[in-house]
MOPAC internal coordinates of N, CA, C and O (Angstrom, degrees):
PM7 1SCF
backbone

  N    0.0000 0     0.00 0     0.00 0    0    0    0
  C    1.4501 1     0.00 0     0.00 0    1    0    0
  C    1.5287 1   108.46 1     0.00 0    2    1    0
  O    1.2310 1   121.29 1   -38.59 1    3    2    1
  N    1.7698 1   115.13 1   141.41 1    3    2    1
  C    1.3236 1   102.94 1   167.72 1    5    3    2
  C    1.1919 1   104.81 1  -135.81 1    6    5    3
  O    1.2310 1   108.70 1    17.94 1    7    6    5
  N    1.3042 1   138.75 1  -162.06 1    7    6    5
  C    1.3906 1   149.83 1  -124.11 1    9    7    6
  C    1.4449 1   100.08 1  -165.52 1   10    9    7
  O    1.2310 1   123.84 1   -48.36 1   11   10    9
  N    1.3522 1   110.24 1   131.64 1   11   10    9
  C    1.9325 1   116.61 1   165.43 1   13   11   10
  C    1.3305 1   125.80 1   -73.52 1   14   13   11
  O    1.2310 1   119.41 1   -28.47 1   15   14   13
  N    1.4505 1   118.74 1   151.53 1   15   14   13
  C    1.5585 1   109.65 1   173.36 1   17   15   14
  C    1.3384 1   119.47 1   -24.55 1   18   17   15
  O    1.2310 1   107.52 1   -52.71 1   19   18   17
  N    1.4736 1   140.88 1   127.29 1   19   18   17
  C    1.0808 1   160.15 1    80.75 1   21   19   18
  C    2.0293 1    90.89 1   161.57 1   22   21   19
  O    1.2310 1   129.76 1  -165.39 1   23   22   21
  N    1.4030 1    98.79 1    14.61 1   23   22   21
  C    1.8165 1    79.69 1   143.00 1   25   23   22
  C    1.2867 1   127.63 1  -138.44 1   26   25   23
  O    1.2310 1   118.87 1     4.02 1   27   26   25
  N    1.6396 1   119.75 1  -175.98 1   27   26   25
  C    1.6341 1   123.35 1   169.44 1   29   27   26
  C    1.1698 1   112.38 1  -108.66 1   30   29   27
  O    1.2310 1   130.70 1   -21.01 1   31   30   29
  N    1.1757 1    96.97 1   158.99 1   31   30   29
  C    1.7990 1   110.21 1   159.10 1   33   31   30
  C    1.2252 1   128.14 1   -96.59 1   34   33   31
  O    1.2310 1   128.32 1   -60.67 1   35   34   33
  N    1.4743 1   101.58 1   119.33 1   35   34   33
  C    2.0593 1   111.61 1  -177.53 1   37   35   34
  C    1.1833 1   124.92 1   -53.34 1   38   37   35
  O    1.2310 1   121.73 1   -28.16 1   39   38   37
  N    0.9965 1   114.29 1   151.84 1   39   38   37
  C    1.5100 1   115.22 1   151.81 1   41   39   38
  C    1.6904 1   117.65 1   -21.59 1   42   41   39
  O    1.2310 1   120.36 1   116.52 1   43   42   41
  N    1.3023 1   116.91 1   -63.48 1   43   42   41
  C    1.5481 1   130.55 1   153.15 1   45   43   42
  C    1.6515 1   136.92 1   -44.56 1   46   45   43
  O    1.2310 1   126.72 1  -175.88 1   47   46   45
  N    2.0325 1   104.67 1     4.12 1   47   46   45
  C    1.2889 1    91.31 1   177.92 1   49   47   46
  C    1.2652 1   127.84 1    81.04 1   50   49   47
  O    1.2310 1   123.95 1   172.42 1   51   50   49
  N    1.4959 1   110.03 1    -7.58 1   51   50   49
  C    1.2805 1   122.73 1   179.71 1   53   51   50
  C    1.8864 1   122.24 1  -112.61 1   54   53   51
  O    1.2310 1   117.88 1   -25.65 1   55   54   53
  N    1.2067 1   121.64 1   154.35 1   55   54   53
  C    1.4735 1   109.25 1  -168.00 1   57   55   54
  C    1.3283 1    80.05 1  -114.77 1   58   57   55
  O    1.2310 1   128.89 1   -26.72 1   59   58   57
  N    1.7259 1   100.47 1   153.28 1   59   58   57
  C    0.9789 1   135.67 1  -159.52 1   61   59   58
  C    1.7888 1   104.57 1  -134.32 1   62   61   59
  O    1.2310 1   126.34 1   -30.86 1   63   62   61
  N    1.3907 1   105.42 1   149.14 1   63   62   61
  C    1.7681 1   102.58 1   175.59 1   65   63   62
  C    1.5599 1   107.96 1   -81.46 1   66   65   63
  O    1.2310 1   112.47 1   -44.78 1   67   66   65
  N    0.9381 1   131.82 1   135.22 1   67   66   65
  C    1.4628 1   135.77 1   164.13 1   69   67   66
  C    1.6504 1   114.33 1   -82.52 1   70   69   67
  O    1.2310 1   119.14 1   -58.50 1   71   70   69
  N    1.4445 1   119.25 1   121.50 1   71   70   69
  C    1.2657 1   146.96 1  -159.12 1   73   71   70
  C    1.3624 1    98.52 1   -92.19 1   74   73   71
  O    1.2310 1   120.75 1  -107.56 1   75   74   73
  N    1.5187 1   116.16 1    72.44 1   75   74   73
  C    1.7334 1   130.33 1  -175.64 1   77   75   74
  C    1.4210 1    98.83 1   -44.75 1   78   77   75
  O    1.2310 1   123.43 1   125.29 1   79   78   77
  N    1.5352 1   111.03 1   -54.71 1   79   78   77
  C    1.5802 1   135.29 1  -157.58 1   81   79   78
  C    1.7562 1    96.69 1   -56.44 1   82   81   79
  O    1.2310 1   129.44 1   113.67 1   83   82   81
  N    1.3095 1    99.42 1   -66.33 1   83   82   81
  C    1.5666 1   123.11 1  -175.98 1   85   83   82
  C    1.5562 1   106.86 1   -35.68 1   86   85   83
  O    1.2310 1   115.71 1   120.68 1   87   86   85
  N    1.7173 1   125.76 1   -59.32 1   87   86   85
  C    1.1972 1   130.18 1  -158.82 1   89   87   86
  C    1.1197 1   103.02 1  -125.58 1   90   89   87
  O    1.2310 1   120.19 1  -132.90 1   91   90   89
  N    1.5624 1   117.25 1    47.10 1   91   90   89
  C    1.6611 1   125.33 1   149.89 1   93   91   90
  C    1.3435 1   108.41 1    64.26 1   94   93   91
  O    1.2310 1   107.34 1  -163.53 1   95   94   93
  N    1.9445 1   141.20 1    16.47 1   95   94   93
  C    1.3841 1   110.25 1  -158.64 1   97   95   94
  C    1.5797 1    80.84 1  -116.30 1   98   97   95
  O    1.2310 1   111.20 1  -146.83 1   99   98   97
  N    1.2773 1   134.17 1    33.17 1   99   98   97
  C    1.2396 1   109.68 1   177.75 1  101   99   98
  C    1.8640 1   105.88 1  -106.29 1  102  101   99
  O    1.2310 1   124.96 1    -8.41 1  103  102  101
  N    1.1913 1   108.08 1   171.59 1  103  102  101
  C    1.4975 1   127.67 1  -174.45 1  105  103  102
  C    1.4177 1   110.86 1   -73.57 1  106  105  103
  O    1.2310 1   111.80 1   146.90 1  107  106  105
  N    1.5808 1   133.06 1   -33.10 1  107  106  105
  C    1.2584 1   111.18 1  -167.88 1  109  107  106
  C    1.4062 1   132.27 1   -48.37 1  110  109  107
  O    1.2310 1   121.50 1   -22.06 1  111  110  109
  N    1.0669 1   114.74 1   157.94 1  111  110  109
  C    1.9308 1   129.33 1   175.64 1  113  111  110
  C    1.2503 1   106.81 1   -59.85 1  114  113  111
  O    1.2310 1   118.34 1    -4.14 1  115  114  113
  N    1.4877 1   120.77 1   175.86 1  115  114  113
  C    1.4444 1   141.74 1   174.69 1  117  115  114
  C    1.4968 1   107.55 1   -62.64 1  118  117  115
  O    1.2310 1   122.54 1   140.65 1  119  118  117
  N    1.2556 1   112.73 1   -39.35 1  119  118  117
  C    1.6413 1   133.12 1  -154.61 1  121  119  118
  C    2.0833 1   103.81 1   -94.82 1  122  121  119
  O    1.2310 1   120.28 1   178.68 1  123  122  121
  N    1.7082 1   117.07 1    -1.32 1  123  122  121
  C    1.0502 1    90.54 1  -162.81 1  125  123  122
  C    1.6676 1    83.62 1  -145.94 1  126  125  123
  O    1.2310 1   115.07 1   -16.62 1  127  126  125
  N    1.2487 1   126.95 1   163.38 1  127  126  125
  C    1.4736 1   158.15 1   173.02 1  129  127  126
  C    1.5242 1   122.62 1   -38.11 1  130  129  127
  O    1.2310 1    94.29 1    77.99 1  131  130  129
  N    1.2235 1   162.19 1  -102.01 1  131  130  129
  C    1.0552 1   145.71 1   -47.70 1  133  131  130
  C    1.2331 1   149.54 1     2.52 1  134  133  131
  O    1.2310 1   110.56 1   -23.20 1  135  134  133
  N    1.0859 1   135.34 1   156.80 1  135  134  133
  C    1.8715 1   111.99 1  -166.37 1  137  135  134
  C    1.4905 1    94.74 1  -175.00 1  138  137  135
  O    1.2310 1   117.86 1  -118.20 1  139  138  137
  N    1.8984 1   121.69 1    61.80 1  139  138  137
  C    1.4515 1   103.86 1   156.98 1  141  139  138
  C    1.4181 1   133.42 1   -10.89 1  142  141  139
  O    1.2310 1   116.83 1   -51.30 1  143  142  141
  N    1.3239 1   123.63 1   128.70 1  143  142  141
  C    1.2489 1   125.71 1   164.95 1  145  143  142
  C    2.0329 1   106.68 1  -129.54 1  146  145  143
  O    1.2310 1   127.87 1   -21.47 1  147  146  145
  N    1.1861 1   102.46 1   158.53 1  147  146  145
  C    1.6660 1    92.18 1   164.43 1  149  147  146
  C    1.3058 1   128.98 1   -58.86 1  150  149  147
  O    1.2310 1   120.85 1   -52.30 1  151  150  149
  N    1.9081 1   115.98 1   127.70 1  151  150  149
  C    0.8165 1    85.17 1  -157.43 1  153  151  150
  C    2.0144 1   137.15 1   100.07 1  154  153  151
  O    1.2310 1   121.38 1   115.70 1  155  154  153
  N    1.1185 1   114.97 1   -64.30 1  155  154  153
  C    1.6965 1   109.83 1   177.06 1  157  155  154
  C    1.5522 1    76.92 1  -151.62 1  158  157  155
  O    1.2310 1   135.43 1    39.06 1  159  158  157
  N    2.1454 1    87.75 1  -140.94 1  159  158  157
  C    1.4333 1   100.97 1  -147.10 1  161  159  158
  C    1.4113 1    84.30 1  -161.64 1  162  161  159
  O    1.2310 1   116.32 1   -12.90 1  163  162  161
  N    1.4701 1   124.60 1   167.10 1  163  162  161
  C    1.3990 1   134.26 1  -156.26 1  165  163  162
  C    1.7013 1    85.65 1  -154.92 1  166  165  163
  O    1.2310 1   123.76 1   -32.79 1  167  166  165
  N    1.6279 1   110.40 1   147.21 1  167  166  165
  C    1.3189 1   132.91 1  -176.68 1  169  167  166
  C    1.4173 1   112.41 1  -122.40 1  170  169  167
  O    1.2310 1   123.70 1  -107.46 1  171  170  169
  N    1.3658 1   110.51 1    72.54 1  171  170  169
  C    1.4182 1   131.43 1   175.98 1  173  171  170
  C    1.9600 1   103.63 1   -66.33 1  174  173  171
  O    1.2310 1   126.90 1   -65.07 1  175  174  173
  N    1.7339 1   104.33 1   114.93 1  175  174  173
  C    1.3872 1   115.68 1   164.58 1  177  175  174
  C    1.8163 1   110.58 1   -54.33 1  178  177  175
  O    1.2310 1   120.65 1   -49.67 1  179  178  177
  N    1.1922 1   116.36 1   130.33 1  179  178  177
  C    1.4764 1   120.50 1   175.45 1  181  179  178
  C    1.6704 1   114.31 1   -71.66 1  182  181  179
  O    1.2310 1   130.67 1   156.81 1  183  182  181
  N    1.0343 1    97.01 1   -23.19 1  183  182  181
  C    1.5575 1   118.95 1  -158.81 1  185  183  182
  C    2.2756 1    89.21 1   -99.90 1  186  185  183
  O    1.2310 1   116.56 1   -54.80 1  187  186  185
  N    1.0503 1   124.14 1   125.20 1  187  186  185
  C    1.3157 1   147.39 1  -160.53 1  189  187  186
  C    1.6497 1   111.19 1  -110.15 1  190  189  187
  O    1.2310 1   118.30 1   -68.10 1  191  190  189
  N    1.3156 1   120.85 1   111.90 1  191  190  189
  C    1.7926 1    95.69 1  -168.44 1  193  191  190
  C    1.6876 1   102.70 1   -99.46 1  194  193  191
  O    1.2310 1   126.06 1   -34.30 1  195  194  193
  N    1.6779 1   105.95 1   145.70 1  195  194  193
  C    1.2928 1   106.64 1  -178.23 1  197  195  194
  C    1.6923 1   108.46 1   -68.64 1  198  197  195
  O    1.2310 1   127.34 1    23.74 1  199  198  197
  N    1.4818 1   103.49 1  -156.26 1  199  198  197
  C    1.3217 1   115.67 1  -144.14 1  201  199  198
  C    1.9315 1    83.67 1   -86.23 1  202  201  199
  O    1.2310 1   123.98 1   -32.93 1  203  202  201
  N    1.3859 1   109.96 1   147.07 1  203  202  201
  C    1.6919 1   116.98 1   174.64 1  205  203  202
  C    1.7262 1   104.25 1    72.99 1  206  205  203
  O    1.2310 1   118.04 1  -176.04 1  207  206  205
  N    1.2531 1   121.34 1     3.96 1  207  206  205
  C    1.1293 1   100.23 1   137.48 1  209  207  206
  C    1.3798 1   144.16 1  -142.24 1  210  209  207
  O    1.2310 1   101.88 1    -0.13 1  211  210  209
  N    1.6307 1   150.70 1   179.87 1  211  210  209
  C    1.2016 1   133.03 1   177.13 1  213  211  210
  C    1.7767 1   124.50 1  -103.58 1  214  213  211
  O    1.2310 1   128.45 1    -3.54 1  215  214  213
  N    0.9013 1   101.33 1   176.46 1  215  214  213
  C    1.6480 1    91.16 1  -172.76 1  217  215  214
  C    1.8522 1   102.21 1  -107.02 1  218  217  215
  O    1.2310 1   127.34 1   -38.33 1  219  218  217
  N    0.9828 1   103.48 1   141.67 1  219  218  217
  C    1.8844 1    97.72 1   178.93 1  221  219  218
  C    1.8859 1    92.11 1   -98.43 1  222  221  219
  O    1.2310 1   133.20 1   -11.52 1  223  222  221
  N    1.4144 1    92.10 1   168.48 1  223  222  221
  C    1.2772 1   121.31 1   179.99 1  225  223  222
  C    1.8756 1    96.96 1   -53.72 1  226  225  223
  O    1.2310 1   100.37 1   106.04 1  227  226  225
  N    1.0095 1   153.18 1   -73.96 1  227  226  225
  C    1.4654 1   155.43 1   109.26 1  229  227  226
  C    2.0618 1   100.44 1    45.74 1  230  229  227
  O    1.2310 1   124.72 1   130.41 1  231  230  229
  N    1.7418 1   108.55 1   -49.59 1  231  230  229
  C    1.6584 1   110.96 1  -171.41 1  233  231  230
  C    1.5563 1    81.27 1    78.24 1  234  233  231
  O    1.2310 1   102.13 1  -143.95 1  235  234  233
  N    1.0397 1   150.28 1    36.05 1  235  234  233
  C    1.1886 1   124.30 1   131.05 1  237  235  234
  C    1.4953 1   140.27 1   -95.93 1  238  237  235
  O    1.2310 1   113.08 1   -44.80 1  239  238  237
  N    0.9981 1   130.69 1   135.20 1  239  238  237
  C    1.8981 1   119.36 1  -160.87 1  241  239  238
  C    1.8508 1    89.45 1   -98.13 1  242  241  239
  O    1.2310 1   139.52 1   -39.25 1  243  242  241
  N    2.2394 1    79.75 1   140.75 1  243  242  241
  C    0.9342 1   102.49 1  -171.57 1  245  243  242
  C    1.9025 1   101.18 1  -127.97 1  246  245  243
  O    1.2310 1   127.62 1   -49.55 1  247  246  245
  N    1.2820 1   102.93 1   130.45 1  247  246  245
  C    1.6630 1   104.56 1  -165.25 1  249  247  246
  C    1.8703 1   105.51 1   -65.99 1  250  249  247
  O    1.2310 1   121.48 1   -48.27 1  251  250  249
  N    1.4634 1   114.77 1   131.73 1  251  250  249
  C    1.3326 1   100.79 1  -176.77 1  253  251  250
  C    1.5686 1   113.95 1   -93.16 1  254  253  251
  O    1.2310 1   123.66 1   -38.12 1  255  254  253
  N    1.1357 1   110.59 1   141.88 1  255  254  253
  C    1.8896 1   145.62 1  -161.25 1  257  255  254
  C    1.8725 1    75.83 1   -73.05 1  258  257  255
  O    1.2310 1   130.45 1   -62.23 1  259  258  257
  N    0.9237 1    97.46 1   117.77 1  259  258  257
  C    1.5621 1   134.03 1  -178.74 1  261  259  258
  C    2.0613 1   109.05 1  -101.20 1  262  261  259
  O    1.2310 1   122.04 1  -123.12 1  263  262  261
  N    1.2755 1   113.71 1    56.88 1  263  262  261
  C    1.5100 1    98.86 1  -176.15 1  265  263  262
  C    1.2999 1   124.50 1   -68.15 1  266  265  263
  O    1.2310 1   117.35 1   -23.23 1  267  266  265
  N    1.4898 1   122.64 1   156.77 1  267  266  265
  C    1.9941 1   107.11 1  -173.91 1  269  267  266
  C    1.5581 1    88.49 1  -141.01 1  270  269  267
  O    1.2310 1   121.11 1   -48.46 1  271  270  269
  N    1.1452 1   115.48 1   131.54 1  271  270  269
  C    1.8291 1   117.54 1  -171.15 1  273  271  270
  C    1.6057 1    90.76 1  -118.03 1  274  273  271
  O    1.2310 1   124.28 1   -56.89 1  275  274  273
  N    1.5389 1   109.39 1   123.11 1  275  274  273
  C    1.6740 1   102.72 1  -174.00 1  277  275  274
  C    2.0025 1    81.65 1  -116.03 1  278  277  275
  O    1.2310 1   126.58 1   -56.40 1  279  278  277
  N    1.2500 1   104.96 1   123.60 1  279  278  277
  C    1.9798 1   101.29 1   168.82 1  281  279  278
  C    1.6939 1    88.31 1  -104.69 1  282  281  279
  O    1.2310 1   129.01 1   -46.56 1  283  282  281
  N    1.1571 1   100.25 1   133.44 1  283  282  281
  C    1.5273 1   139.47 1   123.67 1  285  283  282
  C    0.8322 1   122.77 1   -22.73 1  286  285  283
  O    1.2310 1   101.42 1   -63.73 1  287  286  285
  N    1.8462 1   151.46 1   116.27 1  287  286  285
  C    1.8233 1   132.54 1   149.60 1  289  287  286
  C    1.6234 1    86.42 1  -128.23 1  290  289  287
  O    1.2310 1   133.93 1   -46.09 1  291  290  289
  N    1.6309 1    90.66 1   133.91 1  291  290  289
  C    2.1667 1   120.58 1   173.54 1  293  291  290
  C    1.6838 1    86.73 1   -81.96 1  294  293  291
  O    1.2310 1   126.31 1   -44.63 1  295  294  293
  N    1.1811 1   105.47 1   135.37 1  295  294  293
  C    1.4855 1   112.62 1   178.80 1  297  295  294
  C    2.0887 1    87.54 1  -114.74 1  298  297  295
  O    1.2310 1   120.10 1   180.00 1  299  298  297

């Protein structure tokens, strides 16, 4: 019997999730989290962006482009 990306098999024959976060083998940056999931692991930014702006893939906040369309009508 074997097991899918990111688990093992027990003693019991059974697969298990592997705790990327737990035993240091995951990829995230200086700037961002760990966050087991089944299966893998998710790279939660530490850093939270306030209100009007978004966070890029990077965790850096980026202010959002606010467009305002004013029309004109010639009577």
């Amino acid at each position: 019997m074997s097991c899918g990306t990111g688990y093992e098999l027990t003693e019991n024959n059974q697969c298990k999730d592997i705790d990327e976060c737990k035993i240091e083998t995951h990829n995230c940056g200086f700037d961002f989290i760990c966050q087991n999931t089944q299966g893998s692991f998710r790279c939660r930014p530490k850093m939270q962006c306030g209100s009007g702006f978004l966070q890029d893939a990077l965790g850096n906040c980026i202010g959002r482009k606010q467009f305002h369309f004013t029309v004109g009508f010639r009577s």
